[in-house]
C-alpha positions as CSV (number, residue, x, y, z in Angstrom):
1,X,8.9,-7.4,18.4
2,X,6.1,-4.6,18.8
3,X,3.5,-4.6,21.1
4,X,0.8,-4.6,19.1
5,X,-1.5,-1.8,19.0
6,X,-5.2,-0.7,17.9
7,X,-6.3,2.9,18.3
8,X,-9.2,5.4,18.0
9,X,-6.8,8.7,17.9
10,X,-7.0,11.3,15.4
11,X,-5.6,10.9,12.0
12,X,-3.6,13.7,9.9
13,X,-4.4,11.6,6.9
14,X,-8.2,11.2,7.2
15,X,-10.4,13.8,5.7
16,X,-8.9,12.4,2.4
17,X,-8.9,8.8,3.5
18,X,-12.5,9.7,5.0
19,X,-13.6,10.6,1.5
20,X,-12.3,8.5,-0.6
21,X,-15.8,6.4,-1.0
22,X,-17.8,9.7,-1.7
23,X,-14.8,10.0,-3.9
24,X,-15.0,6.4,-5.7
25,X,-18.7,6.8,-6.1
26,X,-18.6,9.7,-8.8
27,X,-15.8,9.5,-10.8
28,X,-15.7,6.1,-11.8
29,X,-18.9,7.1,-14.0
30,X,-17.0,9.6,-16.2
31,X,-13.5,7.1,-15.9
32,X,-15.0,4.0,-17.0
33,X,-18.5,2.0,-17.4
34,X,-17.4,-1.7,-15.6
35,X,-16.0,-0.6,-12.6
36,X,-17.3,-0.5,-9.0
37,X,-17.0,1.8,-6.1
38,X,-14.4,1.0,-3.6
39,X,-15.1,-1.2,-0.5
40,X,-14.2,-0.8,2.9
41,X,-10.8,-2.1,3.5
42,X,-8.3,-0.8,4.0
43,X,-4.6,0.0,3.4
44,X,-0.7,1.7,4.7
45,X,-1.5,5.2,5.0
46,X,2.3,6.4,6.2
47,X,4.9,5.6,5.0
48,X,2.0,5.5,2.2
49,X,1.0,2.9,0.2
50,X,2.2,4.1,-3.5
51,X,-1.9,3.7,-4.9
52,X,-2.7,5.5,-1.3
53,X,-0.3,8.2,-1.8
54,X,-1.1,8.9,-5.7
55,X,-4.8,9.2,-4.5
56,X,-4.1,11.6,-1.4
57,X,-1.8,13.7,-3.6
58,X,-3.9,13.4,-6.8
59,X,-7.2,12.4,-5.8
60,X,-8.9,16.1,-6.2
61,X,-6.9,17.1,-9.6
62,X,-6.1,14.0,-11.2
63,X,-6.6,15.3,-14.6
64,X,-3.7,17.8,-13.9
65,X,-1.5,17.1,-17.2
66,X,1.3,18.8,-14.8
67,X,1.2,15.6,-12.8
68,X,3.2,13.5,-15.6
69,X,5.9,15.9,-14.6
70,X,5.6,16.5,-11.1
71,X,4.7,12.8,-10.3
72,X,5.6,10.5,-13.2
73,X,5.2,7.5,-11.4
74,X,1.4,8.5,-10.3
75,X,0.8,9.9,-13.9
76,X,1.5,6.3,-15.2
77,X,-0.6,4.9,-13.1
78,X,-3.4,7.0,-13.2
79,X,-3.2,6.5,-17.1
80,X,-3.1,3.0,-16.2
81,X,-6.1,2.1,-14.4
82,X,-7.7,5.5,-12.3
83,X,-9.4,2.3,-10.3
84,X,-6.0,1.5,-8.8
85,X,-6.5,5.3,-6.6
86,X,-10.0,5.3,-6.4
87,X,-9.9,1.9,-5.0
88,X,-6.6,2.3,-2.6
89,X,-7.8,0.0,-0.3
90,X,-9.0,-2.8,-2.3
91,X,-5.3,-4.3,-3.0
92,X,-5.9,-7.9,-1.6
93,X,-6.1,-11.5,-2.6
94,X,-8.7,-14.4,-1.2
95,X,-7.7,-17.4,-0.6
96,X,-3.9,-17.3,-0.2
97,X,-3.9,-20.4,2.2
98,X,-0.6,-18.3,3.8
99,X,1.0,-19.4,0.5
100,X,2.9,-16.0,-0.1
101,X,5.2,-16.6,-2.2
102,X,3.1,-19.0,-4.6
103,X,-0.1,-16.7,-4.6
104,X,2.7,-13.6,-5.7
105,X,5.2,-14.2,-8.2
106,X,8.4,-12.4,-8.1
107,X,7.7,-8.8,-9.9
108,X,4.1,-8.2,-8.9
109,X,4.5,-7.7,-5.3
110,X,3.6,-4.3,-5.6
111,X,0.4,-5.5,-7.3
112,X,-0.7,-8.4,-4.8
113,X,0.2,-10.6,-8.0
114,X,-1.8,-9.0,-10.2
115,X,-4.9,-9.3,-8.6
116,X,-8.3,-7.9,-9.4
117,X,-7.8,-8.4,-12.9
118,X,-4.8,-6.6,-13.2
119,X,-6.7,-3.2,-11.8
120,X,-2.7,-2.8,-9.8
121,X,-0.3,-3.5,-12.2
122,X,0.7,-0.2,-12.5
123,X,1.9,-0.5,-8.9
124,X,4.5,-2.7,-9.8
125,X,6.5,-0.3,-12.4
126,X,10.1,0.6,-11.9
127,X,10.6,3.9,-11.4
128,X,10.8,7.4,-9.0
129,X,8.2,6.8,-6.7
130,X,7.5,9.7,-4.1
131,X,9.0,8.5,-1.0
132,X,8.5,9.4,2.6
133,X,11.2,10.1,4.7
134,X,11.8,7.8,8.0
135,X,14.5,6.7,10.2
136,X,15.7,3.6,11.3
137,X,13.4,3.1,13.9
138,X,9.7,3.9,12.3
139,X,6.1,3.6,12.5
140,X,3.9,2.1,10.1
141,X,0.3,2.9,10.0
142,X,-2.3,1.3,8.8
143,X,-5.8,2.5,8.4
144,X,-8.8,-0.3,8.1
145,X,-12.0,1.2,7.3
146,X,-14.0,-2.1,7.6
147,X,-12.1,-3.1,11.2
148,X,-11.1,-6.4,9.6
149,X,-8.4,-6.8,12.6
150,X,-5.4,-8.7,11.8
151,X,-3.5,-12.2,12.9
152,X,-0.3,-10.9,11.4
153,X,1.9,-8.1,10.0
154,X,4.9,-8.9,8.0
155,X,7.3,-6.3,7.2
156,X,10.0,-6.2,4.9
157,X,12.4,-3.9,3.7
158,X,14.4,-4.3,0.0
159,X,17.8,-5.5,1.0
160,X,20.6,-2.7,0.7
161,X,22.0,-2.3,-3.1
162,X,18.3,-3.4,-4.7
163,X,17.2,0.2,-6.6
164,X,13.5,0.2,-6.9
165,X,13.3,3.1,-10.2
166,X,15.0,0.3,-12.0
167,X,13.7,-3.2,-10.4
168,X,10.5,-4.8,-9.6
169,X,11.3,-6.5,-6.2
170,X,11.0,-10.0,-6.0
171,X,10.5,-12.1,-2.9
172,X,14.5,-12.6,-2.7
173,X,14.9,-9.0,-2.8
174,X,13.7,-8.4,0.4
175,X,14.7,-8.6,4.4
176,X,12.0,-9.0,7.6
177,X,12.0,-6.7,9.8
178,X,8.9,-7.0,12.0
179,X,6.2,-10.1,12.8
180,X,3.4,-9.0,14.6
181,X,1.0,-11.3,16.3
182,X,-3.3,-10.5,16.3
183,X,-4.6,-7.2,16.3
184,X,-8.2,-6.9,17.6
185,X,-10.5,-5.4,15.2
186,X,-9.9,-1.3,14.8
187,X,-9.1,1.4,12.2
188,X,-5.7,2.1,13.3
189,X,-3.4,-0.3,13.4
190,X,0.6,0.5,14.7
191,X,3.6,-1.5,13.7
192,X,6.6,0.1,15.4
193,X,9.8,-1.0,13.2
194,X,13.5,-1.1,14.0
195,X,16.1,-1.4,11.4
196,X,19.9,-0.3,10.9
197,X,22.0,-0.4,7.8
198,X,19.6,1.1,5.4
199,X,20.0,4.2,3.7
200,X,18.0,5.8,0.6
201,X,15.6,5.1,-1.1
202,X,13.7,1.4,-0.4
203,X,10.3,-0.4,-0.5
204,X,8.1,-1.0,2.5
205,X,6.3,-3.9,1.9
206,X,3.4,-4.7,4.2
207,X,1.8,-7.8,4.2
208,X,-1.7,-7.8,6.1
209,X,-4.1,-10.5,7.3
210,X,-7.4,-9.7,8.1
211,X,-8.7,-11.8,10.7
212,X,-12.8,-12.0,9.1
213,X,-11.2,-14.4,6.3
214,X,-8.7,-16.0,4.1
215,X,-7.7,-12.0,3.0
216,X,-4.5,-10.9,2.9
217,X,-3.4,-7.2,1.6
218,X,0.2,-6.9,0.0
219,X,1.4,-3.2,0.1
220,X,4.5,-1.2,-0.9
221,X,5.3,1.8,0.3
222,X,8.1,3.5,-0.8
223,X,10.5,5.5,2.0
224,X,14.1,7.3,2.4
225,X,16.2,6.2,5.3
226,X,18.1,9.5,6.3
């Protein structure tokens, strides 16, 4: 197990991640009439989330019709639901009662069982996400904007032979690698990870619970073991 950690230090990610609630503020008018700004929350910044990482990549040129080729999976979900980047951190559910597996079906892991309405679905599409390279031992990062804290961290890994550009994973489909205990309230959060056997191209998936409520954040990230 980690030692758990909470820091202050710089992060290479933040002037988007700063931005991103100037950012939800505006274009939501243009995108769509119902929607609200994102709230501070929070999400997996690296090995990013796949909502976090269509935003950071896509955030200032998301109109682009290049993307679709460049970054089909992004494109898709942009098309989907733009409130699914604007609102990166916003992928949680209330209320779980630490009922996983009954709060999220099999197939909409990626979207925290469809929650919102639906704003995540997108999330959960089979296909060629961008993925961020790591090794066996890694470091996952989370970013909380509101300083929720955390009593755990689950980590998982899809097992060896699951292909995420042609599945959805289900709950089955994946291995624990890392339980954390309480984090004090911060914005950076550390989970050190070890792992062997892996290789290609796998899911990440974070689950979070923030220690101000019954609030828990389900997150996929997608990675390359070299």
């Amino acid at each position: 197990m980690n030692e758990n950690t909470a820091t202050t230090t710089a992060r290479p990610r933040l002037p988007l991640a700063a931005r991103a609630l100037t950012l939800a503020a505006l274009p939501l008018l243009a995108l769509t009439a119902t929607a609200a700004p994102a709230s501070a929350h929070g999400s997996v910044v690296d090995p990013a989330s796949r909502n976090y990482g269509c935003f950071e990549r896509w955030g200032d040129d998301h109109l682009n019709p290049g993307m679709a080729q460049e970054d089909p999976m992004c494109w898709q979900a942009w098309q989907d639901n733009p409130n699914a980047m604007w609102n990166w951190n916003g992928l949680y559910r209330d209320n779980v009662g630490g009922d996983h597996r009954g709060q999220v079906p099999d197939g909409t892991l990626c979207s925290g069982g469809n929650t919102e309405g639906g704003r995540y679905d997108s999330l959960d599409t089979p296909g060629a996400w961008k993925t961020t390279p790591v090794e066996d031992d890694f470091t996952i990062h989370l970013y909380d904007q509101a300083s929720h804290g955390a009593d755990y961290f689950q980590v998982y890994v899809t097992r060896q032979g699951f292909d995420p550009t042609t599945q959805a994973p289900g709950w089955d489909d994946l291995e624990l690698v890392e339980q954390t205990g309480q984090y004090p309230p911060g914005n950076d959060y550390l989970i050190d990870v070890s792992t062997s056997g892996y290789t290609g191209h796998h899911i990440v998936y974070t689950i979070w619970k923030a220690s101000h409520q019954d609030q828990v954040y389900y997150l996929c990230s997608d990675v390359d073991f070299g």
